[in-house]
TIKE-700394 format. One record per residue (C-alpha): residue in one letter; x, y, z. Coordinates in steps of 0.1 Angstrom, whole numbers, padded with zeros to 4 digits. Example, Ala and Ser with C-alpha at 12.3 -4.5 7.8 and 13.67 -1.06 7.14 Angstrom:
<pts>
<aa=A	xx=0123	yy=-0045	zz=0078>
<aa=S	xx=0137	yy=-0011	zz=0071>
</pts>
This chain:
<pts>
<aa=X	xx=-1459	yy=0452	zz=-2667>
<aa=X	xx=-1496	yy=0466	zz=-2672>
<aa=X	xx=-1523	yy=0446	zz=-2650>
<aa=X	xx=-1559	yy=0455	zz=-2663>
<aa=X	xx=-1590	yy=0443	zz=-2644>
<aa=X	xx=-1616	yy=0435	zz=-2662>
<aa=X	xx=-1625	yy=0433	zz=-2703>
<aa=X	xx=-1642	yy=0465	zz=-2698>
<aa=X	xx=-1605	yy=0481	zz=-2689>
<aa=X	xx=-1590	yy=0468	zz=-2724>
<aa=X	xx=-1581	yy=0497	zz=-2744>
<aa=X	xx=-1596	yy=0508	zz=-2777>
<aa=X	xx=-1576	yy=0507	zz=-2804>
<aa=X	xx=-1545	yy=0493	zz=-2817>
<aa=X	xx=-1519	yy=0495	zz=-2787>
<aa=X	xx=-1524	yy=0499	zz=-2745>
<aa=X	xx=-1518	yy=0526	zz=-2725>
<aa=X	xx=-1483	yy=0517	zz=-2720>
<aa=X	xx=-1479	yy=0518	zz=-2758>
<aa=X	xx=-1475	yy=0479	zz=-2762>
<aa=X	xx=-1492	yy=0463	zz=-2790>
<aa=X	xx=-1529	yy=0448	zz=-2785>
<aa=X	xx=-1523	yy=0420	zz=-2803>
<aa=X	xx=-1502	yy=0392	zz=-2782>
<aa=X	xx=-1490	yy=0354	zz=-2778>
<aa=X	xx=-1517	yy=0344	zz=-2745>
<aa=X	xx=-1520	yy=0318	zz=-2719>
<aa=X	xx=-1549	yy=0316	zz=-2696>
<aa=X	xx=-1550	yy=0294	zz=-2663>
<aa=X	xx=-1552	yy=0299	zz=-2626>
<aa=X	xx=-1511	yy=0301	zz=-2623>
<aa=X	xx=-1519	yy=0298	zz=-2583>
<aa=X	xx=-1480	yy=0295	zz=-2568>
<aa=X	xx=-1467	yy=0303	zz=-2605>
<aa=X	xx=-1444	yy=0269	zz=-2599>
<aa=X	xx=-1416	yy=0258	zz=-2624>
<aa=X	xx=-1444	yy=0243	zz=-2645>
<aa=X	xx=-1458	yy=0276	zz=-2653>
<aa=X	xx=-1425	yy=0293	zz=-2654>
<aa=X	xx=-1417	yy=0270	zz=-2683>
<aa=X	xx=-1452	yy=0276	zz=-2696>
<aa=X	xx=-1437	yy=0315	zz=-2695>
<aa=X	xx=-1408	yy=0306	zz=-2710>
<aa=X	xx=-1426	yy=0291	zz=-2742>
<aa=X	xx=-1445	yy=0325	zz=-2746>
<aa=X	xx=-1417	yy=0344	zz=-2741>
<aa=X	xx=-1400	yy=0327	zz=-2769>
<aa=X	xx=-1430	yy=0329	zz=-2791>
<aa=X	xx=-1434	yy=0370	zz=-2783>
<aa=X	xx=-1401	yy=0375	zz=-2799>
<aa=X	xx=-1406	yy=0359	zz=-2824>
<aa=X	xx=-1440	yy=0377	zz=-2834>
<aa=X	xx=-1430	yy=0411	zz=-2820>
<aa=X	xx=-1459	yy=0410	zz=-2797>
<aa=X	xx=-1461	yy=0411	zz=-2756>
<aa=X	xx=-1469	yy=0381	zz=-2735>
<aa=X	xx=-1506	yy=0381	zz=-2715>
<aa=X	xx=-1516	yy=0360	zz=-2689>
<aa=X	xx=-1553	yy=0357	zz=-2684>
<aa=X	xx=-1560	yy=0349	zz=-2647>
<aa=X	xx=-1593	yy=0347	zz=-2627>
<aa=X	xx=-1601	yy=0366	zz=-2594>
<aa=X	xx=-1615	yy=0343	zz=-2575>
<aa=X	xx=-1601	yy=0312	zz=-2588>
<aa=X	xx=-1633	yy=0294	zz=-2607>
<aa=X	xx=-1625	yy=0263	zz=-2581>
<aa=X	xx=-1628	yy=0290	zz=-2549>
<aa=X	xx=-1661	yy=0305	zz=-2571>
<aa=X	xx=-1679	yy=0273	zz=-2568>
<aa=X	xx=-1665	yy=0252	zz=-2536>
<aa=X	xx=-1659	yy=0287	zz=-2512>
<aa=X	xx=-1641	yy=0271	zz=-2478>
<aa=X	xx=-1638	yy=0236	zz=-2495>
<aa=X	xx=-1613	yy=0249	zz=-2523>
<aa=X	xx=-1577	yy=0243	zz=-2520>
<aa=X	xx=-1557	yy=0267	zz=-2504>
<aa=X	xx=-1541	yy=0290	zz=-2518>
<aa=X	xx=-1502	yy=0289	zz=-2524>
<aa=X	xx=-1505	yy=0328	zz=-2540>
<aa=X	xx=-1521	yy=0364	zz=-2528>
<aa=X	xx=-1533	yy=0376	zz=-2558>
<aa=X	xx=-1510	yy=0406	zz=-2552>
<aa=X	xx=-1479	yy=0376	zz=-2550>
<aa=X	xx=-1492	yy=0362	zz=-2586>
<aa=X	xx=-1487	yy=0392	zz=-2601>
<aa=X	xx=-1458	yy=0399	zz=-2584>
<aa=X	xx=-1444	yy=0364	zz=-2596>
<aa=X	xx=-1454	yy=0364	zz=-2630>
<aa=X	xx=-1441	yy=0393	zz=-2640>
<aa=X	xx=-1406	yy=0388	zz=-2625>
<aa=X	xx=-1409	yy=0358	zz=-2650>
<aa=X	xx=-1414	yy=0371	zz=-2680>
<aa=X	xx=-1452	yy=0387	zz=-2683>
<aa=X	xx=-1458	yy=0421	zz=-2700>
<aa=X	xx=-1498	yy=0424	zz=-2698>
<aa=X	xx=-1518	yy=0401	zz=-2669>
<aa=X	xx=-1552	yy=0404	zz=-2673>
<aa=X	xx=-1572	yy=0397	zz=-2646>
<aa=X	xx=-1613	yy=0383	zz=-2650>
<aa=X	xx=-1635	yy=0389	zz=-2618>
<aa=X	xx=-1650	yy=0351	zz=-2621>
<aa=X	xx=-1687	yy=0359	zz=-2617>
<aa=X	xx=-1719	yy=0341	zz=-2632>
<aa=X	xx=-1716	yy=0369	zz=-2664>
<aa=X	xx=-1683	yy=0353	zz=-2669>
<aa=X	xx=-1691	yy=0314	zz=-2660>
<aa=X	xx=-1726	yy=0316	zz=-2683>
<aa=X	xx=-1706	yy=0326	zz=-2715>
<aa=X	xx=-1708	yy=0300	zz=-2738>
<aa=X	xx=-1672	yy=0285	zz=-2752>
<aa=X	xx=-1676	yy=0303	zz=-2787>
<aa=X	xx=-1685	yy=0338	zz=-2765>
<aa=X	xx=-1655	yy=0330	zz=-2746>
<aa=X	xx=-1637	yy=0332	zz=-2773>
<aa=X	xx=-1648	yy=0361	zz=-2791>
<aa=X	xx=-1652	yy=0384	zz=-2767>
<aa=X	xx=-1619	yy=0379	zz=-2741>
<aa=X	xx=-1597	yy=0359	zz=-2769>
<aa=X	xx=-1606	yy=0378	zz=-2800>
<aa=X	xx=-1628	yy=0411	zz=-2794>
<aa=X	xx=-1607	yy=0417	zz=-2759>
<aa=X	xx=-1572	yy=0404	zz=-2765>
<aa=X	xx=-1569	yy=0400	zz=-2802>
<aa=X	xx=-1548	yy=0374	zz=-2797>
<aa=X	xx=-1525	yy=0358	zz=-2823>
<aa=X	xx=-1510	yy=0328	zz=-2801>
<aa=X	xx=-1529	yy=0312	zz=-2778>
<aa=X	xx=-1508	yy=0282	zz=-2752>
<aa=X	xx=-1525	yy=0262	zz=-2726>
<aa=X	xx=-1529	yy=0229	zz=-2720>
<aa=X	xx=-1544	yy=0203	zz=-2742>
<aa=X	xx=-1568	yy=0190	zz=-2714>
<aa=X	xx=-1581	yy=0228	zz=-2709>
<aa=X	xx=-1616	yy=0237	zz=-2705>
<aa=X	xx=-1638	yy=0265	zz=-2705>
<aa=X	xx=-1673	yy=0282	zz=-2709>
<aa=X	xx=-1705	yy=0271	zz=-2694>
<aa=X	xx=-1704	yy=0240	zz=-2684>
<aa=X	xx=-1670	yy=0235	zz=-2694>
<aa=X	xx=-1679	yy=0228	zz=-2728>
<aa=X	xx=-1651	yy=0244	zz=-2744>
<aa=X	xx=-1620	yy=0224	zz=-2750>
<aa=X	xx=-1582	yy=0223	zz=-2772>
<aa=X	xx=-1601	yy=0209	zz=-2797>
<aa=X	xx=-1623	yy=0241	zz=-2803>
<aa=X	xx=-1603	yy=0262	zz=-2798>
<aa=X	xx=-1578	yy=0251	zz=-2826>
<aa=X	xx=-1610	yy=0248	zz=-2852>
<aa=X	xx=-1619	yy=0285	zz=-2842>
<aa=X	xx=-1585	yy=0297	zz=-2847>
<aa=X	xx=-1581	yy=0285	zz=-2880>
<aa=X	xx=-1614	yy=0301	zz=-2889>
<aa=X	xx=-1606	yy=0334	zz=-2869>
<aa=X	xx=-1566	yy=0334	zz=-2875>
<aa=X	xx=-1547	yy=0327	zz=-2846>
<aa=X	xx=-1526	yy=0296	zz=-2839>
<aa=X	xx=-1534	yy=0271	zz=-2808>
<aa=X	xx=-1503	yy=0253	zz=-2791>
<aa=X	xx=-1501	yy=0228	zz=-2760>
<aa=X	xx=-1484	yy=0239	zz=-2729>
<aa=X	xx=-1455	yy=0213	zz=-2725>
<aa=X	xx=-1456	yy=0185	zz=-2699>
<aa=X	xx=-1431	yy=0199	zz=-2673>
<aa=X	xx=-1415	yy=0170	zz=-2649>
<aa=X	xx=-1392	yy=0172	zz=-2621>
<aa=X	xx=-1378	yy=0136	zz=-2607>
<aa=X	xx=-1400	yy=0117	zz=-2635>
<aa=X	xx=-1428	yy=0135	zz=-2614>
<aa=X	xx=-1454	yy=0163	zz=-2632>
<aa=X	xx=-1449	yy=0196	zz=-2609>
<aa=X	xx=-1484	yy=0207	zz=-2602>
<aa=X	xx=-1502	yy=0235	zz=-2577>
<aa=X	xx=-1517	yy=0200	zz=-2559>
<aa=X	xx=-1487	yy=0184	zz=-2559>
<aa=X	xx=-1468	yy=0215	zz=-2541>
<aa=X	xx=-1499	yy=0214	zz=-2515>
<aa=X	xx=-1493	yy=0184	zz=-2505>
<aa=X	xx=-1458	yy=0189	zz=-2502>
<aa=X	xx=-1460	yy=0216	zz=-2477>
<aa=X	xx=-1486	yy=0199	zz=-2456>
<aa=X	xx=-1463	yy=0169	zz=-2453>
<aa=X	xx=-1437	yy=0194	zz=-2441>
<aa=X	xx=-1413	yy=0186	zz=-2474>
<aa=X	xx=-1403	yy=0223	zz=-2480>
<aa=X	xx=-1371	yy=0213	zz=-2500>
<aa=X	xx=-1391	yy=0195	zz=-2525>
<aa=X	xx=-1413	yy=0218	zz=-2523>
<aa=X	xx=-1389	yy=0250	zz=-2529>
<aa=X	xx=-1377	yy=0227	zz=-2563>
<aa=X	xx=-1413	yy=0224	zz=-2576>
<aa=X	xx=-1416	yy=0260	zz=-2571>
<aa=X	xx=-1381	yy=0274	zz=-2581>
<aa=X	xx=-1380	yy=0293	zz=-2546>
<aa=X	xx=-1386	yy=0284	zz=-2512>
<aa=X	xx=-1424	yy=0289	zz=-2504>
<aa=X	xx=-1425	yy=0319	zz=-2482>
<aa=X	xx=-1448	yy=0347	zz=-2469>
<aa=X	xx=-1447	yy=0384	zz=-2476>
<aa=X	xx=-1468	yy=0407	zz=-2456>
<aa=X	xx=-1462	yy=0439	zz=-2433>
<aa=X	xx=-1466	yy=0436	zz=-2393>
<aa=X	xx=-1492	yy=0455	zz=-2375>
<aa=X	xx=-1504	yy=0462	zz=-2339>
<aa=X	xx=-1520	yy=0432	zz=-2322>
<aa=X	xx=-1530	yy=0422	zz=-2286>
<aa=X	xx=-1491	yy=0418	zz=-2278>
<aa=X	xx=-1494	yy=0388	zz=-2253>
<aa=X	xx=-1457	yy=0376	zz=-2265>
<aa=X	xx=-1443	yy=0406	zz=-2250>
<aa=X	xx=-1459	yy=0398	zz=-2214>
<aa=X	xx=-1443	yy=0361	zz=-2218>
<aa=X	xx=-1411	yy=0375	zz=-2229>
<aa=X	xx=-1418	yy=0364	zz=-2266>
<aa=X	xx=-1425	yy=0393	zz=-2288>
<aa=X	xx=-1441	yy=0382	zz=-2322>
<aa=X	xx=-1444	yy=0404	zz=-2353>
<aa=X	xx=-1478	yy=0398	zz=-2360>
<aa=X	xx=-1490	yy=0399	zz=-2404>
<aa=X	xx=-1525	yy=0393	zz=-2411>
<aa=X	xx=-1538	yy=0362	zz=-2436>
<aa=X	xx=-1564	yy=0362	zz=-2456>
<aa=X	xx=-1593	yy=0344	zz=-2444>
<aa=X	xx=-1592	yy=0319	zz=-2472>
<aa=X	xx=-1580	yy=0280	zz=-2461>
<aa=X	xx=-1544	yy=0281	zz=-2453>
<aa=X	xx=-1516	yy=0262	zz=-2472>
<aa=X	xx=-1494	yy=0258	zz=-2439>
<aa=X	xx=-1510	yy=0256	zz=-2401>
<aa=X	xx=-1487	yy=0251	zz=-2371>
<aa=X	xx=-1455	yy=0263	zz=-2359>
<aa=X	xx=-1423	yy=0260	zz=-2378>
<aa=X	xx=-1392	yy=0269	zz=-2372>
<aa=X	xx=-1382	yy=0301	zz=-2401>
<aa=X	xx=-1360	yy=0324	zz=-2419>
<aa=X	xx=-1373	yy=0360	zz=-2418>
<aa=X	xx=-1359	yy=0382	zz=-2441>
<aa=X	xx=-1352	yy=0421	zz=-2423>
<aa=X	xx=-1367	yy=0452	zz=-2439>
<aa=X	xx=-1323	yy=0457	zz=-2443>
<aa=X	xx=-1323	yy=0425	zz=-2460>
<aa=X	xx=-1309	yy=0402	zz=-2438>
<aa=X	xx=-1318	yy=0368	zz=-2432>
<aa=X	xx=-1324	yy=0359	zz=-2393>
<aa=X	xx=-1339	yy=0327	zz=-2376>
<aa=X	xx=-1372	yy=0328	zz=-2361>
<aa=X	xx=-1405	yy=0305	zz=-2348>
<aa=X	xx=-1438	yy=0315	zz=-2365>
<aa=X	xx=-1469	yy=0306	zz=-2355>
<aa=X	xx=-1495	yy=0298	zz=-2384>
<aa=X	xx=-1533	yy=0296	zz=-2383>
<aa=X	xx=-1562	yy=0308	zz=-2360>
<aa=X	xx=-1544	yy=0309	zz=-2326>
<aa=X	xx=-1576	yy=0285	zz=-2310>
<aa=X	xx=-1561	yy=0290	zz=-2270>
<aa=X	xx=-1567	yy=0333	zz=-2270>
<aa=X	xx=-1590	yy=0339	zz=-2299>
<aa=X	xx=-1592	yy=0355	zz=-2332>
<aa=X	xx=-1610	yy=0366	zz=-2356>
<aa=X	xx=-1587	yy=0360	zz=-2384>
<aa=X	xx=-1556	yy=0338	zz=-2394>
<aa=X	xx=-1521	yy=0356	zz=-2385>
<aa=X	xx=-1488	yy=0348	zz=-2389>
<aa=X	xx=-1467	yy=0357	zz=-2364>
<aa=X	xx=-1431	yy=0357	zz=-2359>
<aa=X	xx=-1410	yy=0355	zz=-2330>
<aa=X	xx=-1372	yy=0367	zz=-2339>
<aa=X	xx=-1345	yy=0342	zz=-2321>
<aa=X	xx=-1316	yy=0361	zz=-2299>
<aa=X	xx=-1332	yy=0398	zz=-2308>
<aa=X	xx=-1350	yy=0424	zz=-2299>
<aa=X	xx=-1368	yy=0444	zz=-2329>
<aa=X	xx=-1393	yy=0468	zz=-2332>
<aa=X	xx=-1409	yy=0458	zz=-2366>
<aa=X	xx=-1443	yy=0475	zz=-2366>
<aa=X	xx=-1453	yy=0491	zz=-2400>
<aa=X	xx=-1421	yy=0474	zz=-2418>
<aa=X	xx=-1426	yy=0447	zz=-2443>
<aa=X	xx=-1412	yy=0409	zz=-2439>
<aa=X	xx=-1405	yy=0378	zz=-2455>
<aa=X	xx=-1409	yy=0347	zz=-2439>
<aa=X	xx=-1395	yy=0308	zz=-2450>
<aa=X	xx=-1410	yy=0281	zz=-2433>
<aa=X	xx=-1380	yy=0255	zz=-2430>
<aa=X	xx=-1387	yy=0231	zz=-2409>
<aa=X	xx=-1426	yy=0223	zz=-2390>
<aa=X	xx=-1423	yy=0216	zz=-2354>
<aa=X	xx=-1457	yy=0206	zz=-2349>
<aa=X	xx=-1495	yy=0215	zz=-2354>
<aa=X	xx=-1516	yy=0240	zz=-2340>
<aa=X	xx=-1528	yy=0230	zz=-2307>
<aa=X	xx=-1557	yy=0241	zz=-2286>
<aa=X	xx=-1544	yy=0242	zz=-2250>
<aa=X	xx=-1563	yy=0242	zz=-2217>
<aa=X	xx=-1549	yy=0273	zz=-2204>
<aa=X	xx=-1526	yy=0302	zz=-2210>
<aa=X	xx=-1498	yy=0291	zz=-2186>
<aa=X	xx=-1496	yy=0254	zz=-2204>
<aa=X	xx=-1495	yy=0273	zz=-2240>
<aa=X	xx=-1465	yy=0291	zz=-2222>
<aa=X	xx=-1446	yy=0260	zz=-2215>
<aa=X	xx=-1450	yy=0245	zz=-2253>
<aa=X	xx=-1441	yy=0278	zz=-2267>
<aa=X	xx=-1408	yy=0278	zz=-2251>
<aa=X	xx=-1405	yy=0241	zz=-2260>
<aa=X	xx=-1410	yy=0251	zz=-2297>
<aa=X	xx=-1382	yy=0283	zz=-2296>
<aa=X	xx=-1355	yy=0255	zz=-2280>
<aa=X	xx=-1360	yy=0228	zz=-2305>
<aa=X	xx=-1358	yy=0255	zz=-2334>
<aa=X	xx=-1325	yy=0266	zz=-2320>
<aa=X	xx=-1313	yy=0233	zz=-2320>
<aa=X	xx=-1322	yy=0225	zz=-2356>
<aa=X	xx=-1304	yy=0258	zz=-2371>
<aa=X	xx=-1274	yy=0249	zz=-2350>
<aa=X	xx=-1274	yy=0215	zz=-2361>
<aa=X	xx=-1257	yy=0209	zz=-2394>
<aa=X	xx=-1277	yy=0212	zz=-2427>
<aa=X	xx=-1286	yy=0175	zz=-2434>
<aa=X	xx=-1313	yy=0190	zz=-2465>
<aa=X	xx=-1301	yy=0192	zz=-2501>
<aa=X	xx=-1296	yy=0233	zz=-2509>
<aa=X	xx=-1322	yy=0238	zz=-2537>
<aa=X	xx=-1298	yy=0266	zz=-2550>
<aa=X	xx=-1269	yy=0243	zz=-2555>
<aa=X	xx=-1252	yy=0251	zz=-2588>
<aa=X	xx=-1253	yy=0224	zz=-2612>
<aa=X	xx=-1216	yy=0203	zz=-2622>
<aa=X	xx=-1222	yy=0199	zz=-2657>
<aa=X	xx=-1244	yy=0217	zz=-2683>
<aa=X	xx=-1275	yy=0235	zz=-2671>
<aa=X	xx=-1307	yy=0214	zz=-2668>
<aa=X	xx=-1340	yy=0233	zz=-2668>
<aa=X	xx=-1350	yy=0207	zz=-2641>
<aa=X	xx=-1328	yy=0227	zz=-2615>
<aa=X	xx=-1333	yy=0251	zz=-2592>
<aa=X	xx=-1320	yy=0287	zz=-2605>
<aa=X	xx=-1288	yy=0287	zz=-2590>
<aa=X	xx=-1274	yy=0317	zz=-2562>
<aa=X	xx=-1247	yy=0321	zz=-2544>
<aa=X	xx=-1257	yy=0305	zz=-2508>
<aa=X	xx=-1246	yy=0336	zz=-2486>
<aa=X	xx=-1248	yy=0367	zz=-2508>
<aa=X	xx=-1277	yy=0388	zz=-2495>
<aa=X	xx=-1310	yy=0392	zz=-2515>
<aa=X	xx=-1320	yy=0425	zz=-2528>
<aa=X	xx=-1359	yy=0431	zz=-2533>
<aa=X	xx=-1364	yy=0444	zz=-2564>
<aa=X	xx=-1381	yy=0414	zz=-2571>
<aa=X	xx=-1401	yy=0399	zz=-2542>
<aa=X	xx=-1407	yy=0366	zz=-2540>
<aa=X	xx=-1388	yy=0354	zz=-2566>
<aa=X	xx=-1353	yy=0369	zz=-2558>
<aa=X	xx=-1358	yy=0349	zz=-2526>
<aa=X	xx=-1331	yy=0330	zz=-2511>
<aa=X	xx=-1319	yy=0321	zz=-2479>
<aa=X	xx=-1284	yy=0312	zz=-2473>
<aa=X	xx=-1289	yy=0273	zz=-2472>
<aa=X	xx=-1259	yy=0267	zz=-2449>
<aa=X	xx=-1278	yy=0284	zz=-2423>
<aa=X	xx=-1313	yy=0278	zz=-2431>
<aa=X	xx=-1318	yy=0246	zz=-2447>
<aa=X	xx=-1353	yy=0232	zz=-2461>
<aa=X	xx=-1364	yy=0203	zz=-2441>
<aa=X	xx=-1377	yy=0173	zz=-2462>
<aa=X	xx=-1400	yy=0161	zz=-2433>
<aa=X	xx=-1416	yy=0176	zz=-2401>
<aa=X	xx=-1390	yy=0176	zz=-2371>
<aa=X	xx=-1387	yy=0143	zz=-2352>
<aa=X	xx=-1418	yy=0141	zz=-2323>
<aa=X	xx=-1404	yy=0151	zz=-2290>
<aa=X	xx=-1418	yy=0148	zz=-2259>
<aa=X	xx=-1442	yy=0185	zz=-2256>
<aa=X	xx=-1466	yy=0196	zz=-2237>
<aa=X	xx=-1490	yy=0190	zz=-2261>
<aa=X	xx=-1488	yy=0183	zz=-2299>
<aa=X	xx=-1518	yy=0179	zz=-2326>
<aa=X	xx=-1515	yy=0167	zz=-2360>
<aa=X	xx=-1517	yy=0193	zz=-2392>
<aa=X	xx=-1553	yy=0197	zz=-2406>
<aa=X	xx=-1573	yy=0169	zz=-2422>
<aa=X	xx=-1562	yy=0157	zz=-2457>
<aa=X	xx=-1577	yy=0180	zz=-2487>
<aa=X	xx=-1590	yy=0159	zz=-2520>
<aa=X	xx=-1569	yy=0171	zz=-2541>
<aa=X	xx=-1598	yy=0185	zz=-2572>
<aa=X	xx=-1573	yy=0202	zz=-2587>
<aa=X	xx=-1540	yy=0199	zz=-2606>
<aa=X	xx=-1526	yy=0229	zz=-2621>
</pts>
């Protein structure tokens, strides 16, 4: 897979540096969680490159046009850019071009749109997106042009096909919403693979060790969070096991900070994790993130939160496994299918991710309110402006 930032990084002539053809079948979107929907969008290139002989490219934007013009008030993210990349090409993407989204690239004009990343940049001979797709300044540019200028410019214009799960359109919003409502076995089916984090642990304050709860602490970006609160979790091991854990999400508003981290508390073990890379599943939310009115009191409701995630993974999985095989013939509205207790090798990140479900099951809701020292609800309610 060959990423190239920028139209001024496109090669001259007729073939990349990796010897592909310049020519290709495209799509362009934002692709943020690269869910089932854009998997099957994937899957419609992929079909058309062999057919033409020619790679698939994915045009992308860095940042996302809606995170270019709202800043805090876009939707958070379900994707790192470096997790995008990651994901699409384990599905299927030989050439990702990536856009920086500045005002040179949001005061082209549709038609300069065109020619220069479609035609002059890409040379593109297929183009697939969706039939309510716009672009250029002020939007202008829509399906409509850009089928009139590819019959005058000589590449072919196809819609992206409506992709439904449950008689339900799987979307980037919809996914949001899902996780926030603590749903992450709906959510895992939208996106094909449990939602998850991947990052690697550094040095903190350590003020788990001094309470006798030593976190693995992975810094966040300091864009709005998808998930804040504590949840109970399956961490994946730098040796590939799967082990359950309580992560703490967010800002960490009782000591301070001055960015979001996610850190993990291992259940039963004692590791020493700094510099090694992790993988973290949010299965179940235990409650939001709380401001308390002292240190010792924060104590108390972290200790709360570490019994009442043992109890749910020693409770029996209630959730639906998401990588249940199917009985009869495959149906591309399932889940890719693994076998529940085989461990997971890396080679391909995010999406070879799969925790055995008999041990770590994906809760449909947030876990039942107990009585705790203190307990906040998640974050107020985004308006969801997107829906890709």
């Amino acid at each position: 897979m060959e990423l190239i930032r920028g139209l001024h990084n496109l090669p001259v002539g007729g073939i990349t540096r990796s010897g592909a053809p310049r020519e290709c079948v495209a799509t362009i979107g934002n692709f943020d969680g690269v869910h089932r929907g854009h998997q099957a969008i994937l899957e419609q290139l992929k079909s058309l490159s062999r057919s033409a002989g020619l790679p698939v490219t994915v045009v992308i934007f860095e940042p996302q046009p809606r995170e270019y013009f709202a800043g805090d008030q876009a939707p958070p993210r379900l994707t790192r850019l470096r997790d995008k990349v990651e994901l699409l090409a384990a599905h299927g993407a030989d050439r990702i071009l990536c856009l920086p989204f500045n005002d040179a690239l949001r005061s082209l004009t549709a038609r300069q749109f065109i020619e220069r990343v479609l035609i002059d940049g890409l040379r593109v001979r297929h183009l697939v997106v969706g039939d309510d797709f716009r672009f250029g300044c002020d939007r202008a540019g829509d399906f409509a042009l850009l089928e009139a200028v590819g019959r005058e410019r000589g590449f072919a214009v196809e819609h992206t096909r409506t992709f439904a799960l449950d008689d339900e359109r799987v979307s980037s919003t919809r996914v949001r919403t899902l996780l926030a409502s603590g749903n992450f076995c709906q959510a895992a089916r939208m996106l094909g693979r449990p939602f998850a984090f991947q990052g690697r642990v550094v040095r903190d304050r350590q003020l788990g060790r001094t309470i006798g709860v030593p976190t693995a602490n992975i810094p966040l970006t300091r864009r709005p969070l998808a998930l804040r609160g504590v949840f109970a979790c399956a961490t994946r091991l730098p040796d590939g096991s799967w082990v359950p854990s309580v992560a703490n999400i967010g800002w960490r508003p009782t000591v301070g900070a001055h960015q979001p981290m996610l850190e993990v508390h291992v259940l039963e073990r004692q590791l020493e994790l700094y510099g090694e890379s992790l993988s973290v599943v949010p299965c179940a939310r235990l409650r939001g993130e709380t401001k308390f009115a002292d240190f010792d009191t924060l104590v108390r409701q972290i200790h709360h939160d570490l019994d009442q995630a043992r109890r749910y993974f020693q409770a029996p999985a209630v959730a639906p496994d998401i990588n249940q095989a199917p009985t009869a013939a495959p149906d591309i509205n399932q889940a890719p299918t693994a076998t529940p207790d085989a461990p997971t090798t890396d080679s391909a990140g995010l999406a070879s991710l799969a925790p055995p479900a008999a041990r770590f099951p994906l809760a449909s809701a947030p876990l039942p309110h107990e009585a705790a020292v203190a307990d906040s609800p998640p974050g107020p309610a985004r308006d969801p402006r997107t829906d890709e």
